[in-house]
N, C-alpha and C positions, 0 to 999 in steps of 0.2 A: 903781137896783135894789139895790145894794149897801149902800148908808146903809140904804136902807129892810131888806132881810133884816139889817141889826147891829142897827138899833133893834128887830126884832121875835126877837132873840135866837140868828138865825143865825150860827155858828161855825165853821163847816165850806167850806170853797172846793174848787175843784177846779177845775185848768186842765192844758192839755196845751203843749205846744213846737206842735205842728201845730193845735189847735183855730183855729177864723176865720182861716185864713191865715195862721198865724203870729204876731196879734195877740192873741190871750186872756189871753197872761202880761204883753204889755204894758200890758194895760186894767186887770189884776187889779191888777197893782203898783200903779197909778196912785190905784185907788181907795183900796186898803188901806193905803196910808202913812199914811192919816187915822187910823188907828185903833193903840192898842199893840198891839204883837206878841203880847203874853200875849194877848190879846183873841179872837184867833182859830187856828183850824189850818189850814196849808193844804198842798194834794195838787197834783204837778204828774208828767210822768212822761214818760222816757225814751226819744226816737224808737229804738224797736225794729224798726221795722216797716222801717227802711232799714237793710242791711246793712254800709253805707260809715260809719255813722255808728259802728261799735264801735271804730275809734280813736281815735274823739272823744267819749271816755265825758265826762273832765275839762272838757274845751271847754264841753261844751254845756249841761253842769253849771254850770258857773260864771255861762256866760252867761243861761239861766235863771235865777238869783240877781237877776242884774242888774236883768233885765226886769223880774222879779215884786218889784223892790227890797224884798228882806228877804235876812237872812245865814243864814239855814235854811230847806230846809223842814219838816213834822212826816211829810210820806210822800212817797217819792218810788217812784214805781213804772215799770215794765218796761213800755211800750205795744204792745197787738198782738204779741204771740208767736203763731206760728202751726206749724206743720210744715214750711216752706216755710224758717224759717229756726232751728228751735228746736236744730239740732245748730253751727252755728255759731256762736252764742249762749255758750255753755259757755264761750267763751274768757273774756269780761270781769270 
């Protein structure tokens, strides 16, 4: 699916730490090593949604790097903020 959305001009990706259990940023990397870096942006984002995870902002940063093997990425976003934890939040 991924060859075929780059040959049809797709640019845009979008994977989370949690998405398919865990595996999405693994499958993503896998695919998009194929392709240069310039060639594409890609979005991955922040388990927000677990409170235990805000001292492991760096960790799981990094570790997503890994999976999604590229050394940036172009968005990296905040997943699931909700009320429940959005005053807690504030520290990171």
């Amino acid at each position: 699916m991924v060859t075929y959305a780059m040959e049809q001009g797709v640019n845009y990706y979008d994977t989370a730490w949690v998405y398919h259990d865990g595996n999405s940023e693994l499958v993503m990397g896998r695919f998009l090593k194929e392709y240069p870096r310039d060639r594409f942006y890609l979005a991955t984002k922040f388990p927000g949604y677990d409170l235990s995870n805000m001292t492991k902002v760096e960790e799981i940063f990094e570790k997503q790097l890994e999976k999604c093997q590229v050394e940036y990425f172009d968005f990296y976003l905040f997943q699931n903020v909700c009320e429940m934890n959005v005053d807690a939040d504030q520290d990171i």
